[in-house]
C-alpha positions as YAML, in Angstrom:
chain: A
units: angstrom
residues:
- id: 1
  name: UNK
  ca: [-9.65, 30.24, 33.23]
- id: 2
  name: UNK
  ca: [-11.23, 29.52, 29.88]
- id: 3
  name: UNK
  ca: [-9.75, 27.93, 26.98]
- id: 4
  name: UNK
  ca: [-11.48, 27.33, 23.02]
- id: 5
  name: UNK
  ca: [-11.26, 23.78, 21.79]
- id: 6
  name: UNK
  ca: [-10.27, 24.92, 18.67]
- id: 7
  name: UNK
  ca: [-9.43, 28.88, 18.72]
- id: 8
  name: UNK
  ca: [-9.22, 29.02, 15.08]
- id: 9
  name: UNK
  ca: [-13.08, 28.24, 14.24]
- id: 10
  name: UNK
  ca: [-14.39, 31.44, 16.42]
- id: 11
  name: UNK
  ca: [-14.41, 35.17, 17.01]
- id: 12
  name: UNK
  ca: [-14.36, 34.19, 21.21]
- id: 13
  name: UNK
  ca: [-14.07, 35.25, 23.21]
- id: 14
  name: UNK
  ca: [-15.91, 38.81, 21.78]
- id: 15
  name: UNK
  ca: [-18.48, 39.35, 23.96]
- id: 16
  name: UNK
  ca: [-20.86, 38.27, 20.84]
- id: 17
  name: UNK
  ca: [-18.81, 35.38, 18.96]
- id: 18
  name: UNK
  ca: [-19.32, 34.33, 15.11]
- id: 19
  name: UNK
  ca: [-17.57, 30.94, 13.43]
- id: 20
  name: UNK
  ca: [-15.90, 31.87, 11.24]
- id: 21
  name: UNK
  ca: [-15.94, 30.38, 7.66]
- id: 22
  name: UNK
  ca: [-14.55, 31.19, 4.28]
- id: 23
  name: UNK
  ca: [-16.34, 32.54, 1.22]
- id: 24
  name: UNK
  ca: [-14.75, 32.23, -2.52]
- id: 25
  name: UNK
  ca: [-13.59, 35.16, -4.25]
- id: 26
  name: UNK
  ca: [-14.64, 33.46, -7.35]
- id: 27
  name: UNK
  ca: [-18.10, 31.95, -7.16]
- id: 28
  name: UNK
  ca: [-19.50, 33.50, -3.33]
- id: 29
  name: UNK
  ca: [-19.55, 29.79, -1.85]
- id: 30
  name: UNK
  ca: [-19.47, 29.60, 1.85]
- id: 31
  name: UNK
  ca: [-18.28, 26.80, 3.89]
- id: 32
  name: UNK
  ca: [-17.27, 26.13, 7.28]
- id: 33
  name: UNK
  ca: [-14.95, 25.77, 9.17]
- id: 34
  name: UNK
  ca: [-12.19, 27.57, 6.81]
- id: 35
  name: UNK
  ca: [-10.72, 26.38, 3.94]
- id: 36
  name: UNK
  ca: [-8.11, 27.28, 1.70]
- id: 37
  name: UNK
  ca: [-10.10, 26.23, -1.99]
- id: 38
  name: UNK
  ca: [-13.47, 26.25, -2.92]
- id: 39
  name: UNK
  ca: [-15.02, 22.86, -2.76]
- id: 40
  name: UNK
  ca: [-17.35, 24.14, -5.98]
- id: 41
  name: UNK
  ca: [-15.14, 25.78, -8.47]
- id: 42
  name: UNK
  ca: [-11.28, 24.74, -7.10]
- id: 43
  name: UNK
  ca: [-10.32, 28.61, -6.95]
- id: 44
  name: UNK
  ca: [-7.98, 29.45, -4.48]
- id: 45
  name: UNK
  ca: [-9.59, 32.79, -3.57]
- id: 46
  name: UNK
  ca: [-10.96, 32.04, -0.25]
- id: 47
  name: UNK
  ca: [-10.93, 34.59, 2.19]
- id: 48
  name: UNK
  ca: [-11.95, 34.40, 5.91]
- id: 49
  name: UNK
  ca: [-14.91, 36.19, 7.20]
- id: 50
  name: UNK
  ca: [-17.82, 35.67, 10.63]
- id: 51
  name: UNK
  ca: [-20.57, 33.86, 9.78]
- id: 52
  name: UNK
  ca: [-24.20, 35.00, 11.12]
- id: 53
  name: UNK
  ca: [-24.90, 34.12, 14.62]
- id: 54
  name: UNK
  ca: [-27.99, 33.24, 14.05]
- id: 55
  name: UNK
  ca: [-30.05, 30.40, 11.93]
- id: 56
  name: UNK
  ca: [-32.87, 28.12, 11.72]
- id: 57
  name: UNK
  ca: [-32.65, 23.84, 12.93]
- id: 58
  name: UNK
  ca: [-32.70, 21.79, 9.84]
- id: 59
  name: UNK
  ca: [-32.14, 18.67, 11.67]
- id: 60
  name: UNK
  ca: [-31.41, 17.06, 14.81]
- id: 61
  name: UNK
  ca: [-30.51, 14.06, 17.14]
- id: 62
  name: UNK
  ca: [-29.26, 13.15, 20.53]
- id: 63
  name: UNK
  ca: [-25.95, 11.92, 21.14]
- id: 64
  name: UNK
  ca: [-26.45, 9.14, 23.50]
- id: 65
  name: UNK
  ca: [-23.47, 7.72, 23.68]
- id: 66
  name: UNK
  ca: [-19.13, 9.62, 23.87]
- id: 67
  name: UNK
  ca: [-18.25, 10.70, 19.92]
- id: 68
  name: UNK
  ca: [-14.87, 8.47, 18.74]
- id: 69
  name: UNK
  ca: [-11.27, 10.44, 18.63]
- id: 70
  name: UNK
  ca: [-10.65, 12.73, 18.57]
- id: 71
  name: UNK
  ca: [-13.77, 13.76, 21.20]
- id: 72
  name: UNK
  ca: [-12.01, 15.64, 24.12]
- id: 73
  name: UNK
  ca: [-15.30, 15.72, 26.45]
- id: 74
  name: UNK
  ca: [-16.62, 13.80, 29.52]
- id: 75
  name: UNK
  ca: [-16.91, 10.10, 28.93]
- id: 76
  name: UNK
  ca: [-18.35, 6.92, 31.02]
- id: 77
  name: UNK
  ca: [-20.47, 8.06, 34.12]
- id: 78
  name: UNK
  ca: [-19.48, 11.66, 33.17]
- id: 79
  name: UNK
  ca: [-21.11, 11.43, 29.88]
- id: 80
  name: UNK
  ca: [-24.60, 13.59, 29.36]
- id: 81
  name: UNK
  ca: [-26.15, 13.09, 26.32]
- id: 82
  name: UNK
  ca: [-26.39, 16.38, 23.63]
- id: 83
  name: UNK
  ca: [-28.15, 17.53, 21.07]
- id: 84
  name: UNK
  ca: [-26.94, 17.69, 17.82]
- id: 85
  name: UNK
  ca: [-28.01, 19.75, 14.97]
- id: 86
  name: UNK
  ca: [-27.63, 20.75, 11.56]
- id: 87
  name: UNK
  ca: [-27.97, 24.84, 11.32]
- id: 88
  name: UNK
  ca: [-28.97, 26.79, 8.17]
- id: 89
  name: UNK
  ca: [-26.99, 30.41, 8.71]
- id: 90
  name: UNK
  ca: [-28.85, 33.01, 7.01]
- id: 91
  name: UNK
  ca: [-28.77, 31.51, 3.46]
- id: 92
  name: UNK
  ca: [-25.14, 31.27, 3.66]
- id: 93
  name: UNK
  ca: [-24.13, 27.56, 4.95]
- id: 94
  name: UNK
  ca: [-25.51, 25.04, 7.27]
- id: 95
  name: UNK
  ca: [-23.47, 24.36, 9.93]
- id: 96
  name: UNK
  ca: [-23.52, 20.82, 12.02]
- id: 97
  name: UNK
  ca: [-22.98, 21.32, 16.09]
- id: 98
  name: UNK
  ca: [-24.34, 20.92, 19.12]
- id: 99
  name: UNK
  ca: [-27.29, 21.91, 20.50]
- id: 100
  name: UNK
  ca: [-27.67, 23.44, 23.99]
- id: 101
  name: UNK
  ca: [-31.07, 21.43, 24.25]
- id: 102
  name: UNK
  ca: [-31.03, 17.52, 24.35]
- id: 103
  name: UNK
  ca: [-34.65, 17.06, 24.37]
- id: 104
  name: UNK
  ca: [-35.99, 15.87, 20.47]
- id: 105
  name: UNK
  ca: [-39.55, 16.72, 22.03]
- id: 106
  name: UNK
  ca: [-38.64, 20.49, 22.58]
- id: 107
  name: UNK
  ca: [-37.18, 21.09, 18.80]
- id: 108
  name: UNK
  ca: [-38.72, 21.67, 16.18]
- id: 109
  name: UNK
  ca: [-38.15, 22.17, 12.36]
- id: 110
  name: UNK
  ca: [-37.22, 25.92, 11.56]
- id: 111
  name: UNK
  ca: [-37.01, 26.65, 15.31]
- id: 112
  name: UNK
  ca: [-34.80, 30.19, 15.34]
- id: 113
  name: UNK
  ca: [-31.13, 29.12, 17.17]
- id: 114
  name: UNK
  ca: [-28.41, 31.40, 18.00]
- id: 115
  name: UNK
  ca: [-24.74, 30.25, 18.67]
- id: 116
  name: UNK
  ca: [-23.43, 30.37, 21.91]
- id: 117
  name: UNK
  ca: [-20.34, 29.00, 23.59]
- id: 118
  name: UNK
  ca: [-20.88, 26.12, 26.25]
- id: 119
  name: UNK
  ca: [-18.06, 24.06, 28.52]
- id: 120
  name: UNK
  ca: [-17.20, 20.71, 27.34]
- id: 121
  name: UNK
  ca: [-14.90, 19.55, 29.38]
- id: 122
  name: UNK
  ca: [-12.39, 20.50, 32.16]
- id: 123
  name: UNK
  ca: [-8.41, 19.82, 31.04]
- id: 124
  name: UNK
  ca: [-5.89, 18.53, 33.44]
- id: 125
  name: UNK
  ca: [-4.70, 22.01, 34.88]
- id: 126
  name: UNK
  ca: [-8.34, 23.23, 35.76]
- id: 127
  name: UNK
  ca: [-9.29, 25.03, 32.76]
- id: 128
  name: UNK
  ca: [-12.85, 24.74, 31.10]
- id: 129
  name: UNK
  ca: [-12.92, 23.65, 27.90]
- id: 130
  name: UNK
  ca: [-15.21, 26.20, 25.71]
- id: 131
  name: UNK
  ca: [-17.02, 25.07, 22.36]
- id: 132
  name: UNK
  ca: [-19.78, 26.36, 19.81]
- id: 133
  name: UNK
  ca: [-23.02, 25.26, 20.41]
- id: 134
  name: UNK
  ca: [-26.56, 26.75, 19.02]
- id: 135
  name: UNK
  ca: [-29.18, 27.66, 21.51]
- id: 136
  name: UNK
  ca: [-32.73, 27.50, 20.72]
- id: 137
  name: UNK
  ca: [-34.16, 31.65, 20.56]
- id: 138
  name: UNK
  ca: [-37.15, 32.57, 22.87]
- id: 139
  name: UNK
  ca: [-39.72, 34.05, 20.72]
- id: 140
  name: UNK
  ca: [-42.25, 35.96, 21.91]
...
């Protein structure tokens, strides 16, 4: 069985997944994940809505070593180092997450990504442990 780290952040498990953010009723700013005012004008007219799936790297790093608390994924010999990138979505908000690629030699600055949803861990009855991640987009 399959379980989201945080069910509230995503559309999954729809067979083609969006975060979801909120956008102000107000002044159109977008942010992610959800929140209930707008970080730019204070209104209280957020609403919910899916973001795109698909953006362009901005930046990015490998995380070679666990993330503090409240990190639920492998740790010591189980660790595997990740990518981790900041995502513009359409021209609506950049998003920060990982990447599906851990290799700084293989990205590249307005590289097409696509979100995706990737194991992170395994909890203590069996279950895999689903997150967001953004994988890079074959071109032709």
């Amino acid at each position: 069985m399959q379980t989201a780290l945080a069910p509230e952040i995503s559309t999954w498990p729809a067979a083609d997944p969006a975060l979801i953010g909120s956008r102000c009723g107000a002044c159109a700013a977008t942010t992610f994940p959800v929140q209930h005012r707008c970080p730019k004008c204070s209104s209280d007219t957020m609403t919910a809505e899916p973001l795109p799936r698909r953006g362009t790297l901005v930046a990015w790093t490998t995380q070679g070593f666990p993330p503090g608390p409240p990190y639920k994924g492998p740790t010591g010999k189980d660790f595997v180092p990740f990518g981790v990138g900041l995502v513009q979505l359409g021209d609506v908000v950049r998003v920060e997450g990982r990447l599906t690629e851990n290799d700084p030699a293989t990205l590249r600055f307005g590289q097409h990504v696509e979100l995706t949803m990737v194991p992170l861990a395994t909890d203590a009855e069996g279950n895999d442990i689903i997150t967001f991640a953004f994988a890079p987009v074959q071109e032709d």
